[in-house]
N, C-alpha and C positions, 0 to 999 in steps of 0.2 A: 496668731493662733495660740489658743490656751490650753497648755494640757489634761486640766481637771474640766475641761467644760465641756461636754458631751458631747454638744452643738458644732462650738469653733474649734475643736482640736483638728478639723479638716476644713480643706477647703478646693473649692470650685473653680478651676480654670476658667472655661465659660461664661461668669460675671462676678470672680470674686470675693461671693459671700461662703459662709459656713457651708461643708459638707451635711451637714444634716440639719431639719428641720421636724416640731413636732406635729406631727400628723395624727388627728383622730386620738387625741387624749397619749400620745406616743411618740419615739423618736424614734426618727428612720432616716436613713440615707438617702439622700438627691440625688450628688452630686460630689464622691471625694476623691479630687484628683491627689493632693496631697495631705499629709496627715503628721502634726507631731506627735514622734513618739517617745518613753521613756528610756528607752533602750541604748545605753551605750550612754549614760549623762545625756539621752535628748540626739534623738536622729528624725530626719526628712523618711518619710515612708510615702512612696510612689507605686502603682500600680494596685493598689488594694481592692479594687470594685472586681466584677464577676466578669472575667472574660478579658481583663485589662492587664497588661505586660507594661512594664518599663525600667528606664536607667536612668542614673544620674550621675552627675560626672563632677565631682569638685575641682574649677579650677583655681582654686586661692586662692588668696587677695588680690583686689586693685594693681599690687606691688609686686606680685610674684606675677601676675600676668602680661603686665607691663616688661618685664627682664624678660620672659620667657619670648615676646613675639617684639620689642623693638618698639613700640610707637613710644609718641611723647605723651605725658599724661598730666589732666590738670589737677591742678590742687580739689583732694579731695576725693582720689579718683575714680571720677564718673565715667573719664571716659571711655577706658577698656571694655565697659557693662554696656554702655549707651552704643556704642560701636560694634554688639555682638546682632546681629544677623543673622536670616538665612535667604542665601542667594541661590537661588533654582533646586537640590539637593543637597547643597554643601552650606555650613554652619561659618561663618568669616567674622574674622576680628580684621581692627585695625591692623594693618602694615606700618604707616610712618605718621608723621604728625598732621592732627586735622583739617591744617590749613589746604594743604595736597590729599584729600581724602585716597587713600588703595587699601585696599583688603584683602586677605592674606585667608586663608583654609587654617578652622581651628583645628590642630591637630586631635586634639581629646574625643571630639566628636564623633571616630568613629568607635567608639566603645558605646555610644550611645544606639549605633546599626548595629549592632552585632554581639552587647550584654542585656538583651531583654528579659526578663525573669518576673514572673508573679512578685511583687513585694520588695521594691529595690528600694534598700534604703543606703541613707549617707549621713555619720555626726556632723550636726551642727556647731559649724566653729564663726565666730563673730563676725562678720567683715569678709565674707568669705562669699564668690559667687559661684553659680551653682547653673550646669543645664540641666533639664528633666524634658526626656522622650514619655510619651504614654503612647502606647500603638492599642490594638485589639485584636486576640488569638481568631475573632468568627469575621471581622468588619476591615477588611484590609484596605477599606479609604480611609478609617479614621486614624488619626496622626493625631497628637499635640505635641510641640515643643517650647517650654518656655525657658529664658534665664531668667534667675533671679539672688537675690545678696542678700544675707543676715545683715538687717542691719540693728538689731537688738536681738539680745538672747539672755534670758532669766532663768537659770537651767530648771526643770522640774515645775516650771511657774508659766512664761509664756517667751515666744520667738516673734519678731515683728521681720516682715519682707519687705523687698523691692520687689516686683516682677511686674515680666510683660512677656506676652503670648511673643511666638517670632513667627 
């Protein structure tokens, strides 16, 4: 996401491209699930469309999430991210190492039920994974929850993601 570009400073859960598109000699909003902003050196802003509530929940790096829940991790690590899930209502990370896959209830997540707010945002810090709830105040089947990791951040310039819908 770019934060001088009109277009891609958001973006679209649903397929991924730019929250806005121009329409009829104009730009206008699609689709912005998420959105960088400048605020704070560069934060994640969630919840911003008309009707939409959400949280976000940083859980640190690879490395603090790894100490925090116990599994083994591989170089690089993918795999604390790769092993976040959601099984029936509950959000699960790895338990022990992936050759014995179990999974464990992420704790952080219920701040994710229960901090909903118009406009949630979180500083972007490099290396750092991230969940994001979106619900809706009028539509209470809609739900989105994704993780996703900074895996580049250019403060004031642009952020590049990992993510995947869970």
């Amino acid at each position: 996401m770019y934060v001088h570009d009109p277009l891609a400073r958001t973006m679209c859960f649903s397929d991924g491209k730019e929250g806005f598109a121009f329409v009829d000699n104009d730009w206008r909003n699609r689709c912005s699930d998420l959105s960088y902003i400048q605020a704070s050196d560069g934060s994640l802003a969630s919840g911003i469309e008309v009707n939409r509530v959400a949280a976000i929940v940083d859980l640190g790096t690879p490395d603090e999430l790894r100490q925090r829940y116990g599994y083994e991790e591989a170089p690089g690590g993918a795999t604390g991210f790769a092993s976040l899930h959601l099984a029936g209502n509950k959000i699960r990370v790895l338990k022990q190492d992936i050759s014995k896959p179990e999974y464990q209830p992420l704790q952080e997540a219920a701040k994710l039920f229960t901090d909903l707010t118009p406009t949630a945002n979180a500083p972007i810090k490099l290396g750092h994974i991230y969940i994001v709830r979106i619900a809706d105040k009028t539509d209470n089947s809609f739900q989105q929850l994704v993780k996703l990791m900074v895996i580049a951040f250019r403060p004031e310039e642009s952020v590049t993601l990992r993510w995947e819908l869970l």
